[in-house]
Structure formats: C-alpha cells, structure tokens
Residue, then its C-alpha position, 0 to 999 in steps of 0.5 A: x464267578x460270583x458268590x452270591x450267598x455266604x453260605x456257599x462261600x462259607x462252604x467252599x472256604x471250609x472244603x478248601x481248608x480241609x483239603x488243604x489239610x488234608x492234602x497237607x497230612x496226607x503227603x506228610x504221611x506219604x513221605x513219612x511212610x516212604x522215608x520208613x521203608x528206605x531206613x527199613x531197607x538200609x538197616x536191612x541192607x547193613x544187617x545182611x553186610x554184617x551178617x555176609x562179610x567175606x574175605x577172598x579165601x572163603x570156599x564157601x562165598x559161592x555155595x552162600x551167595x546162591x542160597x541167598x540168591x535162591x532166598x532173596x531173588x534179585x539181591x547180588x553180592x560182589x567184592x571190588x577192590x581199591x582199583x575198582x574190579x570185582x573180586x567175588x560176585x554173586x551170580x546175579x551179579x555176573x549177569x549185570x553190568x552194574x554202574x560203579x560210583x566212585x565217589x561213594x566207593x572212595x569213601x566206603x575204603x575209607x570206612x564209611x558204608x555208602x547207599x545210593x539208589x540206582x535205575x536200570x531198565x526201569x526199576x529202581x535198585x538200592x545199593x550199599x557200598x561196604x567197607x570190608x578192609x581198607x582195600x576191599x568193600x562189599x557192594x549190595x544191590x536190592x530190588x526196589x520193585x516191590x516196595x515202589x510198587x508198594x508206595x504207589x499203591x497208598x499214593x494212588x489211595x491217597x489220590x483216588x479218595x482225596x476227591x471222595x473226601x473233598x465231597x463228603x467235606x463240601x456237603x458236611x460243610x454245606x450242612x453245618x454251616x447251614x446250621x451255623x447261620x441259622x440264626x442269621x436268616x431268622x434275623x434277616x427273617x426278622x428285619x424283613x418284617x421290621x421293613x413291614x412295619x411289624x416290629x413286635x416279632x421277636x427272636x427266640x432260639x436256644x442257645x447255639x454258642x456265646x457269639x450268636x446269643x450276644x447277636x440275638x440278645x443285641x438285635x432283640x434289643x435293637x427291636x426294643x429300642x426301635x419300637x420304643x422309637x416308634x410308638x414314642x415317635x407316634x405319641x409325639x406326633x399325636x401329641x404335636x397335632x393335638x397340641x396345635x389343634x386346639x389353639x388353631x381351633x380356638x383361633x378359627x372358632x374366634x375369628x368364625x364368631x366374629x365374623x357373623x355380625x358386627x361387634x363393640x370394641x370391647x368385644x373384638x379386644x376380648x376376642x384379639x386378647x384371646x387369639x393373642x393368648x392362642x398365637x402365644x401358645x403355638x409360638x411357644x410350642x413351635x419354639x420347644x419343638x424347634x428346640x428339640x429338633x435341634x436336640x436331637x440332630x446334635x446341633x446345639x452348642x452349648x455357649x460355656x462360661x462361667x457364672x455364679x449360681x446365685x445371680x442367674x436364681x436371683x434373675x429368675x425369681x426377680x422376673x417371676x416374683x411378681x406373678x407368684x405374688x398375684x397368685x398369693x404364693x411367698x417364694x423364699x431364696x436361700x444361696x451359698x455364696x461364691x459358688x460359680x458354674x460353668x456352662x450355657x447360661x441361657x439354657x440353664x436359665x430356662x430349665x430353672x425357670x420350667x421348673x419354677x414356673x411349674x411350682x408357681x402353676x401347682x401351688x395354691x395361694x398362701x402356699x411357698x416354693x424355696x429357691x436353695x443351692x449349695x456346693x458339697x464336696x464336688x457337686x453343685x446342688x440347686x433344689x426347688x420345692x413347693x408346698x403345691x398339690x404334689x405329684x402322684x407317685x405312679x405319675x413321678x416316672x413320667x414326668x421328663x417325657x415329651x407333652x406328658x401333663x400331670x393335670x392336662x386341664x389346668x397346664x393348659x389353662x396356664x399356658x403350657x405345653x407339656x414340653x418345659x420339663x422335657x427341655x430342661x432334662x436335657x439341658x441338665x444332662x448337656x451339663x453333666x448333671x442329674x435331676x431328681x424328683x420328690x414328691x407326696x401328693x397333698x405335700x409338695x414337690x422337690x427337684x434337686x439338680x447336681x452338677x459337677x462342682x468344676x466344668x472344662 
C-alpha cells in the first residue's frame, strides 16, 4: 500500500513508536510485577520454613500442620531424609503424590535452601526445599492458582487496552501532526499561487517553534528574491525593447524617407552616417547583452595574467585622449610605479574605459577628469574623477542596475546603452574587488575600485 500524504505517514510513524514504547513499558511492567510476586512468595515461603522447622520427636507437628492447613489451604509440609522418604507430612500432603527433584534436594542437604516451580493437573505450585539438618530438609508447596490468576488479569488489561491506546495515539498523532505541517500547506498554498504569477502573498504565522520560523523566514525570502527577479527581469526586457526600438525606428524612418523621392549624394551620405551611427548602437547593445547573457549562465572565463596597472590606464587614455580634447576636457595621469595585477585584461580594459568614457560624456568643456592609482598595504587602488555635472545623490544607488541612465536624453545622444557601468560592476567583482562612488551634483564624480594587491 502506498502512502501517498506525509501526513499520514507522519501519523502512522508516531502510533508505531508509541506502541512500540508502550509495548515495550508494558511488558517491563508485566515482568516486573510477576518478578515481584515470585520474590514476594520465596521470601514468604522461607519466612514460614523458619517460622515451622520441626524436628522428628515434635508431639505437636500434626495438631500444627492442620492449623496451617485450615489457614492457608493447599499449603502442605513434609520432612524427607537424605534417602529421599518422607518422615512427616502434613495431610494434604498424604493426599498427593508430589514429584521429588533430587538435584535440588542433594543441594538443600548440603544447606542451600532450593525453589523450583512445579505443574500438576494444571496448576502451578512453588516448592521450597529446606535444610532442616545435614540429613533432613523440609519441603513446602504453595498454591500459584490465585497469584497466576492474578498475572493474568493485568496482562489480559494490558492487552485488552493496547489496541484502545494505539487508537487514541493514531488520532492524537493524526491532530498534532496536522498541526505540525500546517505551516507546510500554507507554504505548498503559497507556491501555488507563485505557480500563478501571483508572487506578492506572503506567509504570516506566529511562531510555532524555531525550525519551521527559520523555513517561513527563508521561503518569504525566497519570494522576495523571485519577484525581485521577476520585476527586475520585466524592466529589463522593457528596456531591451525600448532600446532596440528606437534605433530600428530611427533605421525604418530613414530609410522610408529616403525612399519617397530621389536624393543628392550628399544627402543619401547624410542619411547612411546616421543608419551607421543607429547599426552601431544596436551592435553594441547586442555585444552588452550577449555579455551579460553569458554573465549570468557563469560561462565566462576570466583569462588571468598578470600586468601592470599603469599600462593598461595609460592605453586607455591614449585611445580616448583625442575625443576628450575635441570636447575641451584636459585628463590628468597620476600612477604609482611597479604596481602589477593579475587578472583578465581585456575585461578590466573595458570596465575602466566605461567609466572614462562616462567622465568625458558628463563633463563639460574646460572641465578635468584625473586618472590615479595606487597600492596601500594589501589593496590595489585605482580612482577616476571629474569635474563634470555630477550625480544626484538619491541617483547614486542605482547607477550599477542594467539600462539605468541618470540623464537618458544626453546617454543617448552620446551613444550609450545604459549597460557600461552594469558591465564593469561585474567585471570589478570577477576580480574580487569593490567599487565605490562619490558624487556632488554641480562638483563631479569619483569612482574608486579596490582589488587585492595579489591574485591566485
């Protein structure tokens, strides 16, 4: 048979612990109880042989016997010898024919008082061999009816309310672990309506002990995330489609315009430079998310080696030097010789050219941007600022996220795709490091990256 719930199955594996414990404790009592009697009865029996030793010559062993007869009923005394006969009985004992066990009567002559529980016609007896002398014992019989009788009972209880127990345990078990894995169907409840698209239901409960808060915590958490995802994901692909709208719209009104009559050379030049400027544009967005598609399926490799950090800037400036002097912008180089780096070269070439090629963007003619870096202690330090518009501060928080343009107008004017910085966020912490930005609108802009001075 197949359990399909865990619930049941959780119940069921409660009801067969407790009646496996239960069993358990009841059959320890049950022993327990019967091992007590049967001292009881040997601590009695040796009491009474203490009590009614008698010697051969005693007138007054028949007149006793009988009052204990008359006390106790079936109990019966009887003297043997060493040769095994019976010197003096009791009268219920003439009326038997008692089994003798040698072994234990060799070893009550040699003064060791011996029990052994005997049978006849049904009924059990316990029989206790006494060391009157070294040549005569006693032995005593008592009845077991009573006391079996007795153990019968509590083990016919025990057995008649194990099955009641077990019940009353299924449907105990069957309530609290109902109550157990509550939390669980509100979270199976939940990811249902996650399956639906709905993902701004939460899980509220009180607490119902430490591991099941830990798993609501975590699973809200999870939600947080996912529709973080989600709506992130959404304004991406807004985004991407507004960003590739408006140069294909650029490139089809172009070319629609063209097309309605006739042009001079000059113009259909004028027209090609701007569907070149517009196929540029998509190229490089179609490069970026490319880039990040790979980012985020962990398939780049980063191709290590080590280099010094005042080539790669000074290759940097040299190839953007000329475009920040057409924009009357003076950029100032400031390095600390002998400082080497390991790490993916190209990659760490593009992420400071983002950030350069923003200063020149922002920063209005006669304006500077300084090209530092430095090694203190253990840290690699590289900054880049400006004395461009600068960046409102409620602005700073966002400026990493993918297609996020402070000024949209005048990014796109200049050719970019709101995904430069996104990029070389990444590539900054693919080497370990950090990046950190300063900014006062009206002032400038500073970005500082840190990396560990040594790389494996």
């Amino acid at each position: 048979m197949i359990i399909r719930t865990f619930r049941l199955r959780l119940t069921i594996i409660y009801t067969l612990v407790v009646g496996a414990i239960l069993s358990a404790f009841g059959t320890a009592i049950y022993f327990q109880y019967k091992g007590n009697l049967s001292e009881k009865i040997d601590s009695y029996l040796i009491k009474e042989a203490k009590e009614e030793i008698l010697v051969e010559s005693n007138p007054k062993l028949p007149s006793k016997n009988r009052q204990v007869i008359q006390r106790f009923g079936d109990e019966f005394y009887e003297i043997i010898d060493s040769r095994g006969q019976v010197l003096i009985t009791s009268l219920s004992a003439e009326k038997r024919q008692w089994p003798l066990d040698t072994e234990r009567m060799m070893r009550a002559f040699k003064g060791m008082p011996q029990f052994r529980t005997v049978n006849l016609r049904g009924v059990n007896y316990r029989t206790l061999y006494y060391p009157i002398s070294s040549e005569k014992i006693l032995r005593i019989v008592l009845s077991l009816e009573e006391i079996d009788d007795s153990i019968r009972g509590v083990r016919n209880l025990f057995l008649l309310s194990l099955p009641f127990v077990i019940m009353m345990s299924f449907v105990a078990s069957w309530f609290l672990s109902g109550k157990a894995l509550a939390p669980i169907v509100k979270i199976k409840q939940l990811a249902s309506h996650v399956r639906e698209g709905r993902l701004g239901k939460r899980i509220e409960m009180e607490s119902k002990g430490r591991e099941i808060q830990d798993l609501v915590v975590i699973f809200n958490d999870m939600l947080d995330g996912i529709q973080q995802s989600v709506e992130a994901q959404k304004r991406f692909t807004a985004a991407v489609s507004h960003e590739v709208r408006s140069p294909l719209t650029s490139l089809r009104g172009n070319i629609e315009v063209a097309l309605r009559k006739k042009r001079t050379t000059e113009e259909y030049e004028d027209l090609l430079k701007t569907n070149l400027s517009d196929i540029i544009r998509l190229s490089r967005i179609t490069d970026n998310l490319l880039f990040f598609t790979k980012a985020d399926n962990n398939i780049i490799e980063l191709r290590k080696q080590w280099f010094e950090v005042s080539h790669i800037l000074q290759n940097i400036v040299e190839r953007l030097k000329y475009r920040a002097l057409a924009a009357g912008i003076t950029i100032f180089e400031s390095y600390q010789d002998g400082i080497e780096m390991r790490g993916d070269l190209e990659l760490l070439e593009q992420a400071f050219s983002n950030i350069i090629e923003n200063a020149i963007n922002y920063t209005t003619s006669g304006g500077t941007i300084a090209v530092n870096s430095k090694k203190e202690d253990d840290k690699i330090i590289i900054s880049i600022n400006d004395t461009g518009i600068g960046i409102p501060e409620e602005e700073v928080p966002h400026l990493f996220e993918r297609f996020y343009r402070v000024n949209k107008e005048r990014s796109r004017k200049s050719g970019g795709t709101g995904l430069g910085l996104s990029i070389t966020e990444w590539v900054v912490h693919a080497h370990d490091g950090n990046i950190e930005v300063k900014s006062s609108l009206g002032v400038g802009s500073e970005f500082i990256t840190t990396f560990p001075a040594s790389s494996d």
